[in-house]
Structures are given as C-alpha cells and as structure tokens.
C-alpha positions in Angstrom: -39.4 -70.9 17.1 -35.8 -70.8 17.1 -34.7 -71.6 21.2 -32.7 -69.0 22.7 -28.8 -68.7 22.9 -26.9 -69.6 25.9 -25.0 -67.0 27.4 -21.4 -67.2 26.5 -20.6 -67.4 30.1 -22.8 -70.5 30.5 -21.4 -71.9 27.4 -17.8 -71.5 28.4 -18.9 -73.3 31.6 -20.7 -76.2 30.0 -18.4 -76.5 27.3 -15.0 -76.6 29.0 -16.0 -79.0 31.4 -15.8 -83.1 31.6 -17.5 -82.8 28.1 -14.6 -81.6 26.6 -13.7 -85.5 26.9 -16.6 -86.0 23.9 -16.2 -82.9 21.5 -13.1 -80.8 20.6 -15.0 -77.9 20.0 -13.9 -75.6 23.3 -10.2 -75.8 24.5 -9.8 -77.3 28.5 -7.3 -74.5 29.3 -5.4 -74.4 32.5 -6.9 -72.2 34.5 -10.4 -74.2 33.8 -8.4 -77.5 34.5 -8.0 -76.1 37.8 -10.9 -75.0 39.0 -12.4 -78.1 37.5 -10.1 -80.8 39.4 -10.1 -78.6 42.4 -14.3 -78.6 42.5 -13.9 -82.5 41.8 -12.2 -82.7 44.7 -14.1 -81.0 46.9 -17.4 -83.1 45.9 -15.4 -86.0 46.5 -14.5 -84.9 50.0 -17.5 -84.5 50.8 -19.3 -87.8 50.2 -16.5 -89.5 51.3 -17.0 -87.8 54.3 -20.8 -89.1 54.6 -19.5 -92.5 53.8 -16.9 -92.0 56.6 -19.5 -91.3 58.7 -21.7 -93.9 58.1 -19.0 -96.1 58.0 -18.3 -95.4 61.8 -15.3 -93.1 61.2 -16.1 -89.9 63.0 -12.3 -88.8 62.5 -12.6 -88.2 58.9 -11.4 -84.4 58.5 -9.7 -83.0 56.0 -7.4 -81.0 59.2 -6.4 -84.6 59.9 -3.0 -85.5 58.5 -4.1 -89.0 57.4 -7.1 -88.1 55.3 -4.9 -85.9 53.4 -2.2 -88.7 52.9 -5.1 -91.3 51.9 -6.1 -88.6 49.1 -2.5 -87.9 47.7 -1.5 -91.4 47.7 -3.8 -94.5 48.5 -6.5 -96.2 46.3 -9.3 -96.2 49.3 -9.9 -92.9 51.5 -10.7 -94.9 54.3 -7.3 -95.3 56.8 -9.2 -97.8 58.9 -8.2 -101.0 57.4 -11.5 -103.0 59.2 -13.9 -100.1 57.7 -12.1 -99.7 54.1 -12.9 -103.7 54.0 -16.3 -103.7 55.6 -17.4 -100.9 53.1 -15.2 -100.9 50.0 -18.4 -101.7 47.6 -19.9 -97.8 49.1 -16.3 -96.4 48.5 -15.8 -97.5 44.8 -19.5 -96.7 44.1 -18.1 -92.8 44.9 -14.6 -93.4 43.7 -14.9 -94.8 40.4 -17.2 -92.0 39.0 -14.9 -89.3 40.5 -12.3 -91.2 38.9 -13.9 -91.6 35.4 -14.8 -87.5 35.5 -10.7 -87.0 36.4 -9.7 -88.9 33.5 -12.1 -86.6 31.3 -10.9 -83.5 32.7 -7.1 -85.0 31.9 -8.0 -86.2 28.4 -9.5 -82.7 27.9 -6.3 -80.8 29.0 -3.7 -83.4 27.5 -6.0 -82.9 23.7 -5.8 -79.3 24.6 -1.7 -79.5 24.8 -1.9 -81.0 21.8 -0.4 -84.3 23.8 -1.2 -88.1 23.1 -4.3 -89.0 25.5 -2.3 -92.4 26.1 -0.1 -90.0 28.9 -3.7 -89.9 30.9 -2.8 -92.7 31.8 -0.6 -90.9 34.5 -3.2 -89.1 36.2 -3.9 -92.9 37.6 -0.4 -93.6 39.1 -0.6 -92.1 42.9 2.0 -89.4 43.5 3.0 -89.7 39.7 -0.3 -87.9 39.2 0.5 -84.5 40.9 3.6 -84.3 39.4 1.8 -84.7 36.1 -0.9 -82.3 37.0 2.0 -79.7 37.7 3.2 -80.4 34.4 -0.6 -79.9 32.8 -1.4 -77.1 34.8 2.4 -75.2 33.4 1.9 -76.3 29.6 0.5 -74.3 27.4 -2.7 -74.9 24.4 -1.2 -76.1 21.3 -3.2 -72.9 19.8 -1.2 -70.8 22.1 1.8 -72.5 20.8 1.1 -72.2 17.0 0.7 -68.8 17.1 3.5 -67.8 19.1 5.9 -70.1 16.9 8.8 -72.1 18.1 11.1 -71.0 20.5 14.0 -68.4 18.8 17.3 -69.4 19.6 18.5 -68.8 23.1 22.0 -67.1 24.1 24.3 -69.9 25.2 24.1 -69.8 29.5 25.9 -71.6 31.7 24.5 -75.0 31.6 25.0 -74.6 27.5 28.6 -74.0 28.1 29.0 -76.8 31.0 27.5 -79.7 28.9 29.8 -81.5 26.6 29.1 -81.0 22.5 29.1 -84.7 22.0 25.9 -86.9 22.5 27.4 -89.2 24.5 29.4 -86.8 26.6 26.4 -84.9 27.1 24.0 -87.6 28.1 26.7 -88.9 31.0 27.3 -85.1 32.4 23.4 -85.3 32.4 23.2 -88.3 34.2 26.0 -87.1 36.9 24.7 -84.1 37.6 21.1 -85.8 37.7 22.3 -89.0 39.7 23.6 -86.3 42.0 21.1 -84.2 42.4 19.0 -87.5 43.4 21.8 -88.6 45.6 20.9 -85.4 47.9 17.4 -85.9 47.7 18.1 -89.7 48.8 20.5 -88.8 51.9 17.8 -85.8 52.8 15.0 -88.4 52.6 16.8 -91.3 54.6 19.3 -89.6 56.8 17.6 -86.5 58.1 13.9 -87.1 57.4 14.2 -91.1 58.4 11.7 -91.6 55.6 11.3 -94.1 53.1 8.0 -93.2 51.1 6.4 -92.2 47.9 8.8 -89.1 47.5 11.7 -91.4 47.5 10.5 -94.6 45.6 8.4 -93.0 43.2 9.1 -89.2 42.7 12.7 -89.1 43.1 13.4 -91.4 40.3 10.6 -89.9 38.2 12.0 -86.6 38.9 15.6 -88.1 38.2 14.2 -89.1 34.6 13.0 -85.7 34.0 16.2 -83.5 35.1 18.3 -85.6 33.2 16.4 -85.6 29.6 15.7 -81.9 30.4 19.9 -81.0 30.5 20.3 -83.3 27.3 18.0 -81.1 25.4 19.7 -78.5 26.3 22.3 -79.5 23.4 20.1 -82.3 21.5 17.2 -82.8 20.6 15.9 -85.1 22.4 14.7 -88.6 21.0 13.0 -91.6 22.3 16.3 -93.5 22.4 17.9 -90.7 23.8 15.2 -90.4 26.6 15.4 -93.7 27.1 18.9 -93.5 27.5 19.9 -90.6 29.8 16.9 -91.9 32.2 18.4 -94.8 32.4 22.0 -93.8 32.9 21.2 -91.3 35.5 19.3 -94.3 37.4 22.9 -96.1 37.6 25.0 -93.6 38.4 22.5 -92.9 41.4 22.7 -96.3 42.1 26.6 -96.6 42.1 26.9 -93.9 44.3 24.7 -95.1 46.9 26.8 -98.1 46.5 30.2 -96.8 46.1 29.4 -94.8 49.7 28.5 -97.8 51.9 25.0 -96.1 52.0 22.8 -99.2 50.6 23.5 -102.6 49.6 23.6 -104.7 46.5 20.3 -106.3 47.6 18.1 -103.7 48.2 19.4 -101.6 45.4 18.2 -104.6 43.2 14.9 -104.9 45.0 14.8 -101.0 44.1 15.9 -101.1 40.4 12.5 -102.3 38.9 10.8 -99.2 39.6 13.4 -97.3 39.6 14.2 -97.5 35.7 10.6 -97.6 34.8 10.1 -94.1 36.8 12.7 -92.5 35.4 12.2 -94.1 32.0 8.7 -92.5 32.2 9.9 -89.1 33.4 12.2 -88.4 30.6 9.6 -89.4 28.0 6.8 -86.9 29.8 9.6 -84.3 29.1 9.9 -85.2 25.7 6.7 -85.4 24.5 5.9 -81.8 26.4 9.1 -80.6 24.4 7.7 -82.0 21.3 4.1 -80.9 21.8 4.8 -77.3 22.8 7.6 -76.8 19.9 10.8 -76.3 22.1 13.9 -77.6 22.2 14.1 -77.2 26.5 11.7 -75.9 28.5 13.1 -74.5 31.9 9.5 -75.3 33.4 9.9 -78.9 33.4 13.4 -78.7 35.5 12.3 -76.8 38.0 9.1 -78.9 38.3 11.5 -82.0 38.9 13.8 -79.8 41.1 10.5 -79.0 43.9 9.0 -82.6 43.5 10.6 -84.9 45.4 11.5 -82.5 48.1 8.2 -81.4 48.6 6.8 -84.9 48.5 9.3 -85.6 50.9 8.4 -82.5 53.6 4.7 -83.3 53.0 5.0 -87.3 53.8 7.0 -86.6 57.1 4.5 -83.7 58.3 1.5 -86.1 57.4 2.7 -89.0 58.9 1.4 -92.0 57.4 0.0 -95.1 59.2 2.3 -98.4 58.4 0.1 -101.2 56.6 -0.1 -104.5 58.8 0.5 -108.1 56.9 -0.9 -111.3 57.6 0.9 -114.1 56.1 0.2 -117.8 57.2 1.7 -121.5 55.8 0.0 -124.8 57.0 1.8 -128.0 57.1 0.3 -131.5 57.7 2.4 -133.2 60.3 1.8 -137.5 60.9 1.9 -136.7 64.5 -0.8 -136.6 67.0 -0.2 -132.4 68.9 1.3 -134.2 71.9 4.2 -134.6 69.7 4.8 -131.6 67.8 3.9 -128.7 70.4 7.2 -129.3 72.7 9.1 -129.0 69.3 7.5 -125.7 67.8 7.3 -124.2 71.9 11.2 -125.1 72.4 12.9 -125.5 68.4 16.3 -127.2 68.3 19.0 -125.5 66.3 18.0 -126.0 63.2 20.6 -127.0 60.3 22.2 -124.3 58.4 20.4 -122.9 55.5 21.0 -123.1 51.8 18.4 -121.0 50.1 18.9 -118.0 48.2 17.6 -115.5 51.1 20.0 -116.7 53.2 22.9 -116.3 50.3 22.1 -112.5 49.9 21.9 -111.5 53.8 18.4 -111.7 55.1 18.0 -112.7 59.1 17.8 -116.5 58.9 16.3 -118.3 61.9 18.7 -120.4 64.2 16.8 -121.8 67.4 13.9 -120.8 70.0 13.5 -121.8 73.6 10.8 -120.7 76.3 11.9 -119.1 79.6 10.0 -118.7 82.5 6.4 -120.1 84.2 2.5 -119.1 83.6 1.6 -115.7 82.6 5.4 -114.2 82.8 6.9 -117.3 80.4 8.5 -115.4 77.2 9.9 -117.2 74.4 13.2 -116.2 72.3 14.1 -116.7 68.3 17.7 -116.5 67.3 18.2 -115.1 64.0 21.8 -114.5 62.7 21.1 -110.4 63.2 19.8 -110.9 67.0 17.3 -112.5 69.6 13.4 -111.4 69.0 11.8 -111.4 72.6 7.9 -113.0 72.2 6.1 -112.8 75.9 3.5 -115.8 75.6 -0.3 -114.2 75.0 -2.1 -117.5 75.1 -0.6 -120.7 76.4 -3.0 -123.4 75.6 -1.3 -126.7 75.0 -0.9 -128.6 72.6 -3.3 -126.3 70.5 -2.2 -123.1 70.7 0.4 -120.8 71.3 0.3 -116.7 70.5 2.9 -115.0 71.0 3.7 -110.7 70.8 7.0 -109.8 69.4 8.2 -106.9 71.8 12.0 -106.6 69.4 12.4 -107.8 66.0 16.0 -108.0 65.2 17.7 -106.4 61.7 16.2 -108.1 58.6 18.8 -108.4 56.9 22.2 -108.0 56.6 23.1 -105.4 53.4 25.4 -107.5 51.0 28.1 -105.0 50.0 32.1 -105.1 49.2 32.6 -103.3 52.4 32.9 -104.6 56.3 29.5 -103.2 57.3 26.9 -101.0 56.9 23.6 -100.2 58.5 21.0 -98.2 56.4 18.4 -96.7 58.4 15.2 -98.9 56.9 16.8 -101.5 58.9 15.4 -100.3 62.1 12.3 -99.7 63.0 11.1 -99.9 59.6 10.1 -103.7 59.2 9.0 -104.9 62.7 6.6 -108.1 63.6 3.7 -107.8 65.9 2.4 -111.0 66.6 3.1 -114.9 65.6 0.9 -117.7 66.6 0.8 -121.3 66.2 -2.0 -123.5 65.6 -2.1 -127.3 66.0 -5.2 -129.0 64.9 -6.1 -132.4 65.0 -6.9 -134.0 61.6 -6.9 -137.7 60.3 -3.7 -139.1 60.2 -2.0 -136.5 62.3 -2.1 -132.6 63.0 -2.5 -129.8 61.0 0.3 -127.4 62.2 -0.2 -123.7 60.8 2.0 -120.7 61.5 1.1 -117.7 61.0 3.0 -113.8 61.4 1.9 -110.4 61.4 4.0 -107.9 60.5 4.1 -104.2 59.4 6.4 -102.1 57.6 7.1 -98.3 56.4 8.5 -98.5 53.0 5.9 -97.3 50.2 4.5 -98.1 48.0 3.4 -100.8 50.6 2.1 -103.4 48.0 5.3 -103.4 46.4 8.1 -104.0 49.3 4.9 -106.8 51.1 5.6 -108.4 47.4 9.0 -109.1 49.1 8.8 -109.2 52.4 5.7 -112.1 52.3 8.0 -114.1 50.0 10.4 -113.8 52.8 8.2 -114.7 55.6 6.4 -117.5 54.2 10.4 -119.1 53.7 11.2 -118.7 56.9 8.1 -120.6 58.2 8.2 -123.3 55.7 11.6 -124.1 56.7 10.5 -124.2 60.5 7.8 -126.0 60.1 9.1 -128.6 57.7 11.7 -129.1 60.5 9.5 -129.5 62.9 7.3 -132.0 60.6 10.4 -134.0 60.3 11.8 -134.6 63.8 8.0 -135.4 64.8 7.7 -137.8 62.2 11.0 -139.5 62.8 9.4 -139.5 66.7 6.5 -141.5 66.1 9.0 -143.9 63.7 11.4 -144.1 66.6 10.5 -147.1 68.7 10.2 -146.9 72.2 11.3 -148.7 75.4 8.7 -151.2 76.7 6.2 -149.6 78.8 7.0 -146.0 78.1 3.9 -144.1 76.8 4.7 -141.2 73.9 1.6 -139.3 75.3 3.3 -136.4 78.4 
C-alpha cells in the first residue's frame, strides 16, 4: 500500500527549509529565506535566554540595547565578560548548531541565485552578514532570471552621461564619487556621532567597494580586475582625503588600510558576481543597498551603545635584586633615556618619568608621557611587594604623524583609556621577579583587531620600564658601598 501524499503545503515547508542545503529539488526563495532566518533567530533567542538565565544574567532582554548589539555583532551573546568565560562550552553547544542551520539556509538561497556557495562564507563575517543578507533577500532565483531574460538596454541617465567613456576615466570618477560619498559617512560617524565602530571599520569600506564597482558597470562590464581595481582605488582616494584634510594621520590610516582594502575588495566582487548571476550589466538595487548601510549601521551602534572590551596585558622581568632594591625605583622612576623604537618614531605617547606625591591612603602617583601627566591614586601600598594603582586620566595615545602642525582626531580622547596598573615584586632565587601588568579598555571595533595593536604597544612601554628599572637595580647591588652602610632601608 502506496503511503499517502504530503500536502503541498507541508511539502513546500519541509522542502524549502535547511534541507534545501542537501537536495536541489525546491528553490529557497526569498520570502522563505526570511521567515526561515527570522524563526532561527527567534529559537536562538530564546535558549540563549535560558542559558542567560542560568548563567546568572537576569538582564538578558531582547528591549535591552546590549543584547541586540551582542546579536548583530559579537561571537558570544553573553555581554558579561566573567559569565561568557564561566559558560562559553553551554553557549557554543547553542551557537554552533544555530550557526550550522544559518549556513544551510544561506547555501540554499545563494544555489537558489544561482551564486557560488563559496560567498556563504559571508553570512559568517559580523556586520558583513546583514549587509549580505540585504543583498540575498533583494536578488532574484536564477529561474526567475532565465525566464525574464537579460536586462534590455537602458536609456542613457544621468550617471551614464556623468561617467567618462574610457575605462580608466570611468573607474577614477567611480572611485571619487565613492571615496566621497565615504568621506561623509566618515565625518558623520567621527565628528557628529563620536563613533568609531563596526559601521565605520567594516561597512563603510565594504559599502565603498560596492558603490564604486556598481558606477563602473554602469559603462563596463565589470571584471574581476576591474573590481578589484575600482575597490581599491576608491579605498585611496578616501584615504587621501582624510589625509589631505588634517582629519587622520599617516599612522592610523595605515593601521586602517588592511581591512580597509580587503572590505572593499570584497564589496565590489559581491556586486559582481550578483551582476553576473542575475544577467545584468548594473543593478540599481545593490547601490542603494550600499548607500543605507553604513548610515544605518552607524544610527543603530550609537542608539545601542556598546560596552568597551577591557584588556589585560602583563610582562615579567627577572631582576638580580633582592625587592628592597627595586620597589623605590619602580614607586619613584628616574627620567628615563630617550627612546629609539619605532613606536616612538611614528607618534605614540612614550613614557618620560613617575614620582609619588603625598602620605598613606591620599599618596597619588604621576607618569609623564610626551602627550601629558596620567594621575594613579595608590589602591594598595604594600611595600616592597606590591603597588596597585587606578588611572583617574590617561593622556593622548598618540600623537597623529601628518605633514601638518597638528591635529587631534576624536579617537584620541576618551576612546583608549587605562583603568588600573599594578606592580608585583616577588621574591625568587637569585633576585625578584618584577611583573607589570595594565588594564586598559578601548571603543574602536572590531575590538580584537585595534587590542592586536594597542597590546603590542603596551607590552613596549613596559618592557622598556622595567628593563630600566632591572638595570639601575642591578648596577646598585654591583655598586660598592661605604663601610658600614647597610643596602637594606
């Protein structure tokens, strides 16, 4: 006996879901994309919101700003630091197969668009991935497109009759009206939001890519070379204007450039693979997905206001000096000598001196930097052991490297700023092991990336101090003494 038929309601449902990923028997069409991903979500939610729970994290809401920030952007729901660490093994047992049923969904959707399923690989890149879902969810199915036929030739418009004939000529008015375009989202961003997150890092050069190949097709078709071209020009001429107006420096443009090319690099290829999958020469659809992005990233990281991440970073040095020795030296730290390394070349705040000021409870120590004094009041005095200290003003971290007299971006205050710096002196064979350690925090996103930097940084500027200090202790205890004098305070 033959079983009975499905109804074609239940098959649509069952067969246009995550399994779509194993047969290419039903189309993943938009609308069904959508409802999928937004159901995903939803179940997600949810048992992170147990887990939350559980985890002791009553605040877990999806009204609360953070929770929606930690969905759009971070790996781990969790905004807790402590709790994401405590219970990461409960979170990726919940995120990985919510992850794995995404990428389904996305392979289904990009087969559907008739697209390579190596561009899944976006759906994984935060931020990237809603952009990319905009794109997914505009697209049409390749059937769709086969029997509609390739686009008929358009009437020459405005932008047609603005952008040079000549490939060359075309691809730099591309990449000045792009690099433009970018340059407003940048001084919007920095200058009136004070914001330095996703929107600007990621989206605004991956939207940059994708504007700029999207005006070259509208006179070329557009190659992987040329792609790779115009992305990469509009990327500079961004760059040179921020430059050229005494906006940013040489330093941090550089520290920028990495992701910067990749992004938009990456955008103009999406553009040309959607071009080439859908059978059109330009696709107004893609620009004005590029035009809303950043901004909207932008308005939606400033109303969510994310949490900055905190950095430990710590260097150990083993000293041939008993404590007694080294604590009046790392308490009260002669000028040091002037310093040669690169960090110092290009601008950043390079330490000069410290010295303590007042008695018990009240004493505060100061750090001169070459960009201002840092004020530390003393937290825990315990000599010659210990010594925390909590950084009340953490002066400029740098000064911008530029042609011109000066300039002051806004990431240079209030953006990076130290909490807390402690020394430890422990006594080991032979001497003391002296460690320094800092914690710091910054607002500049992706996080991981710019701590890449600024722990570099860090971890300098104590290993000069401390190798300082290691060497006037040492010379010390080699320095003879009058007769009768005890080195012991």
């Amino acid at each position: 006996m033959k079983p009975s038929p499905a109804s074609p309601w239940t098959a649509r449902f069952l067969g246009s879901g995550p399994g779509r990923f194993f047969s290419d028997r039903r189309p993943l069409g938009r609308r069904t994309f959508l409802a999928w991903c937004i159901a995903l979500v939803l179940v997600r939610y949810n048992v992170d919101r147990a887990v939350a729970w559980q985890a002791g994290s009553q605040g877990w809401s999806i009204f609360d700003a953070r929770t929606i920030y930690a969905y759009l952007f971070e790996a781990w729901p969790l905004t807790d630091p402590e709790l994401a660490g405590a219970y990461w093994p409960r979170l990726a047992a919940v995120a990985l197969p919510t992850l794995a049923l995404g990428l389904m969904l996305t392979l289904g959707r990009i087969r559907d668009a008739g697209l390579h399923p190596v561009w899944s690989v976006l759906s994984l890149v935060p931020g990237v991935k809603l952009v990319f879902f905009a794109i997914l969810a505009s697209i049409p199915s390749k059937d769709a497109v086969a029997v509609a036929g390739t686009d008929a030739p358009r009437p020459t418009g405005k932008l047609d009759r603005w952008l040079p004939r000549s490939r060359w000529g075309c691809a730099f008015a591309a990449a000045l009206a792009s690099g433009g375009l970018a340059l407003i989202s940048i001084l919007a961003s920095t200058q009136l939001l004070r914001t330095y997150g996703w929107g600007l890092f990621i989206i605004t050069p991956y939207a940059l890519g994708m504007i700029s190949a999207s005006l070259y097709a509208y006179r070329h078709p557009l190659g992987r070379k040329d792609a790779a071209l115009v992305a990469s020009m509009s990327v500079s001429v961004a760059g040179a204007l921020l430059f050229g107006l005494a906006m940013e420096g040489a330093v941090c443009l550089a520290m920028a450039a990495p992701f910067a090319y990749i992004l938009a690099i990456l955008g103009a290829a999406t553009v040309r693979v959607v071009l080439a999958a859908t059978g059109r020469r330009r696709d107004d659809r893609m620009m004005c997905i590029a035009l809303l992005a950043a901004p909207l990233m932008t308005a939606g990281e400033v109303v969510l206001g994310p949490v900055p991440y905190r950095f430990t970073v710590s260097t150990a040095v083993h000293v041939a000096a008993p404590p007694e020795i080294v604590w009046p030296l790392i308490v009260d730290v002669p000028e040091l000598p002037p310093a040669h390394d690169l960090w110092s070349r290009i601008g950043i705040a390079t330490f000069r001196r410290a010295w303590t000021k007042g008695e018990g409870e009240g004493r505060v120590r100061y750090c001169e930097f070459d960009t201002g004094i840092a004020r530390e009041p003393v937290v825990r005095w315990e000599p010659p052991h210990r010594l925390d200290l909590r950084v009340e003003y953490t002066p400029p971290a740098m000064e911008e490297w530029t042609f011109y007299r000066h300039i002051h971006p806004e990431h240079l205050d209030g953006f990076y700023q130290v909490d807390a710096a402690s020394f430890e002196l422990d006594p080991v064979a032979g001497g003391t092991l002296l460690r320094g350690t800092t914690v710091y925090r910054h607002g500049l996103y992706p996080a991981w990336y710019w701590a890449w930097w600024s722990d570099r940084i860090v971890r300098d500027l104590q290993r000069r101090v401390l190798a300082e200090t290691k060497l006037r202790a040492e010379a010390a205890v080699a320095r003879p003494l009058p007769r009768g004098q005890d080195r012991v305070p």
